[in-house]
C-alpha positions as CSV (number, residue, x, y, z in Angstrom):
1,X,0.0,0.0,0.0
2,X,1.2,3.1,-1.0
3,X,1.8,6.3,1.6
4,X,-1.0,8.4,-0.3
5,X,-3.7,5.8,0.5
6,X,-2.8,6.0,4.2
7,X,-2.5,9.7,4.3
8,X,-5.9,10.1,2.3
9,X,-7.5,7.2,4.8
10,X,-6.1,9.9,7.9
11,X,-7.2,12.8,6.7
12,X,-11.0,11.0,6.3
13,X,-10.8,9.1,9.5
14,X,-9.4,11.9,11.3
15,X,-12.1,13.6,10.9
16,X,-14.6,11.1,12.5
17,X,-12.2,10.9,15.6
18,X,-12.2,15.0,16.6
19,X,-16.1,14.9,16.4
20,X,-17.7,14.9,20.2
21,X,-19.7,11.7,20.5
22,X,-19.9,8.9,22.9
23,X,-16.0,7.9,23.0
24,X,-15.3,11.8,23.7
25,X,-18.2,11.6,26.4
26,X,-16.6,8.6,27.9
27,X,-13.0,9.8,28.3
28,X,-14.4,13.0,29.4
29,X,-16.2,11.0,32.3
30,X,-12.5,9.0,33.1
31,X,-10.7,12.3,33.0
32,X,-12.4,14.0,35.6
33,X,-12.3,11.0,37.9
34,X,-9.0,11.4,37.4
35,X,-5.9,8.6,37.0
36,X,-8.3,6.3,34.9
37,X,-8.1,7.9,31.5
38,X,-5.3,5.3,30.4
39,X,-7.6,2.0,31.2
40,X,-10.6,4.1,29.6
41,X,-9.1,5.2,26.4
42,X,-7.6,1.4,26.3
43,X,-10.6,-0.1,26.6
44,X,-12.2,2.4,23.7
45,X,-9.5,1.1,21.4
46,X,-9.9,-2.1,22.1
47,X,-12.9,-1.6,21.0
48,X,-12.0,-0.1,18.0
49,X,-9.4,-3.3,16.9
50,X,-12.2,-5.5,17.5
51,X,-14.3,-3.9,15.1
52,X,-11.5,-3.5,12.8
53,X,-10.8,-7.3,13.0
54,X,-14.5,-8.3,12.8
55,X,-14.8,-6.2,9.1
56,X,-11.4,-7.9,8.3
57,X,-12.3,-11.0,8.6
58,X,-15.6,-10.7,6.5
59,X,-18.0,-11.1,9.5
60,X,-18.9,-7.2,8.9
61,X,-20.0,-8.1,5.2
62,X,-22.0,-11.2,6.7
63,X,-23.9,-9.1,9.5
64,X,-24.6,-6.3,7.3
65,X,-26.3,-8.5,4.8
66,X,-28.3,-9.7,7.4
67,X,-30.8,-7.3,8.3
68,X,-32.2,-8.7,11.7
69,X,-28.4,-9.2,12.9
70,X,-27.2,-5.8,12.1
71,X,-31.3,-5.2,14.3
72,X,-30.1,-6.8,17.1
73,X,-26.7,-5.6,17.4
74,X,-28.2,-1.7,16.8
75,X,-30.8,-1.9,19.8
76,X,-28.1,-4.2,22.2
77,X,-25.8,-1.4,21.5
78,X,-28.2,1.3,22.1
79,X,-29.5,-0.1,25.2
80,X,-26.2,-0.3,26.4
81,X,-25.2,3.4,25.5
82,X,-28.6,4.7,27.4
83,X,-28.2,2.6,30.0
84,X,-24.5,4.9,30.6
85,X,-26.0,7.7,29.6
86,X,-29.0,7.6,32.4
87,X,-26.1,6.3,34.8
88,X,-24.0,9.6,34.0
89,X,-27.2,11.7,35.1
90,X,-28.5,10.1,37.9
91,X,-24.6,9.8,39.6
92,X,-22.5,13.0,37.6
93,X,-18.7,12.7,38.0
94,X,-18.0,15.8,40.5
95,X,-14.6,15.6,41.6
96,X,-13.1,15.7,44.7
97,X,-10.4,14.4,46.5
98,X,-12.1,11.6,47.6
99,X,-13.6,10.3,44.2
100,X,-9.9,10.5,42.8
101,X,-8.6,8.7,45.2
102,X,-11.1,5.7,44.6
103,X,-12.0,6.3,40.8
104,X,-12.1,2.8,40.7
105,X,-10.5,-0.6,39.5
106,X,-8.4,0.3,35.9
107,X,-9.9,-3.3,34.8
108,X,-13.6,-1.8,35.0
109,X,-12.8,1.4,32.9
110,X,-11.3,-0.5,30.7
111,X,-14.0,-3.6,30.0
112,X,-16.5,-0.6,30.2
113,X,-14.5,1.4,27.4
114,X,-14.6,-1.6,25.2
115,X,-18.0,-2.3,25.9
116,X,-18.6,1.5,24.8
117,X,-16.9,1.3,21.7
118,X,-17.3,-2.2,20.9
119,X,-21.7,-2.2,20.9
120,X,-21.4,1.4,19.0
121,X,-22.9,0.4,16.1
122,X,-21.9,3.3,14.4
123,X,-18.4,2.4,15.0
124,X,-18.9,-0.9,13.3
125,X,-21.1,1.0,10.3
126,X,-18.7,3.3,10.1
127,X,-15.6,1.1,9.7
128,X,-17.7,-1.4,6.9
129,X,-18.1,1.9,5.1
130,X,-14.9,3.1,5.3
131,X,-12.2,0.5,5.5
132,X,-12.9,-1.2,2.0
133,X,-13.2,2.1,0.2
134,X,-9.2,2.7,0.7
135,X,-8.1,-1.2,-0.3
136,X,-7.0,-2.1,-3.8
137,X,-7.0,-5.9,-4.4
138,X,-4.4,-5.7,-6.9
139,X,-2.1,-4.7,-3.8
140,X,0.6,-6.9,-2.6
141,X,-0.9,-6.8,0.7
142,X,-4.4,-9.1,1.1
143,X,-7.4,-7.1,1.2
144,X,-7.9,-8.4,5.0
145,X,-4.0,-7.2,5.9
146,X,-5.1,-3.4,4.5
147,X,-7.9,-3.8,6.5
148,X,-6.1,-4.1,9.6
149,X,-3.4,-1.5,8.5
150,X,-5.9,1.0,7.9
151,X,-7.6,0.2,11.4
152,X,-4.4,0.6,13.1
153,X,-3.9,4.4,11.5
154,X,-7.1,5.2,12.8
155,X,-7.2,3.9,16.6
156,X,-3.7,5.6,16.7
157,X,-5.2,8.5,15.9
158,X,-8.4,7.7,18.2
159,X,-5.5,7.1,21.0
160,X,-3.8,10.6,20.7
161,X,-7.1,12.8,20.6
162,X,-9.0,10.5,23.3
163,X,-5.7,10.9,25.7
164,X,-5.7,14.8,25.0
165,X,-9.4,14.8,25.9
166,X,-9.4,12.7,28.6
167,X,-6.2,14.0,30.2
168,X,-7.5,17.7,29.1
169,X,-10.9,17.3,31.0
170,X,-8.6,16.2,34.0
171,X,-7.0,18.9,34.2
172,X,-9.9,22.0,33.1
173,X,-12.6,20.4,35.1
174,X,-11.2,18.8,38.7
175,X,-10.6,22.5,40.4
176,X,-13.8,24.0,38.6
177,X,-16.9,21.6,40.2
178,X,-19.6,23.2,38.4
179,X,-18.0,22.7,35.1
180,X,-17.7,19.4,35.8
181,X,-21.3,18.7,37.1
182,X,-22.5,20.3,33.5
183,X,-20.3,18.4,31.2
184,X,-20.9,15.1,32.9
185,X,-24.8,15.6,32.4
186,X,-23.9,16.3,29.2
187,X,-22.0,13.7,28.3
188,X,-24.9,11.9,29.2
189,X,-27.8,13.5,27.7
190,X,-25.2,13.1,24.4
191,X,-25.2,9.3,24.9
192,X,-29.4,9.5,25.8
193,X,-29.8,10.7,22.9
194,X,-27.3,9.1,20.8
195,X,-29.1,5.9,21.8
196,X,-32.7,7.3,21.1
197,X,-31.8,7.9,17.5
198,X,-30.5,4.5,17.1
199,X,-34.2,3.2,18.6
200,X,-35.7,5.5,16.7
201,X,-33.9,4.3,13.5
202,X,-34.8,1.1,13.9
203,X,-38.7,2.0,14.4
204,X,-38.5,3.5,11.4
205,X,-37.9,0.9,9.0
């Protein structure tokens, strides 16, 4: 694969990655508790592989030529999504000493980032969208081995803006509590409401 296919796959995929949406809203969440950001933004690109190496392997074709499979997957990972969402406004992360202290096990954040990620179904729409578009099957690389290539340019890039955000909320929003209280709720009306379009999509076909 030639340098220009990667650097027009960045500057696409880049773009995906600095618009706020649910990973932003969850590494938000991690900064201000503060030393989890690392196991949180893991767990998101963990997330992020898997999809990549579910549309690699052909399994993204499969599911999206099955209607009532790409249904199921859509409303499990919606449900999930509200479900975080409602949690983020019924229990907002206010920091204080305290909460930093005991921000919880790294192993949570990080199953919960994957979770995140991994039942976005946008994530996985997005990547059966995107990923073929930048293979050539006359490469010297298998279409399958681009794939995976191409993933890995884009959770790098996921990595470096999630850290920044995460580690960025950290440091904004743990000495300003009112801030904080306002962007957690909306972190999780975002995720509400991601969620209720998905539903809502799905109603409508």
């Amino acid at each position: 694969m030639s340098y220009g296919i990667f650097a027009a796959f960045w500057a696409v995929s880049i773009l995906f990655v600095i618009t706020p949406g649910v990973d932003w809203a969850y590494a938000i969440s991690a900064g201000m508790r503060g030393r989890v950001v690392v196991p949180a933004v893991a767990g998101l690109l963990i997330g992020h592989l898997l999809a990549t190496l579910v549309v690699a392997a052909g399994v993204g074709a499969l599911v999206a030529g099955h209607p009532l499979t790409l249904t199921a997957l859509t409303v499990v990972g919606a449900g999930y999504l509200l479900w975080v969402g409602i949690g983020m406004l019924r229990h907002p992360a206010v920091p204080s000493a305290a909460e930093i202290a005991e921000s919880g096990s790294w192993a949570r954040w990080t199953v919960k980032g994957v979770c995140v990620s991994g039942l976005n179904p946008k994530v996985f729409l997005l990547f059966l969208a995107l990923l073929p578009q930048f293979t050539d099957r006359s490469a010297s690389w298998s279409v399958p081995l681009q794939i995976v290539a191409l993933g890995l340019v884009h959770i790098v890039s996921c990595g470096v803006v999630y850290l920044l955000v995460g580690f960025g909320a950290g440091a904004v929003l743990q000495t300003r509590p009112r801030a904080a209280l306002l962007v957690s709720r909306l972190s999780g009306a975002a995720m509400i409401v991601i969620a209720t379009l998905l539903f809502a999509e799905q109603l409508m076909r």
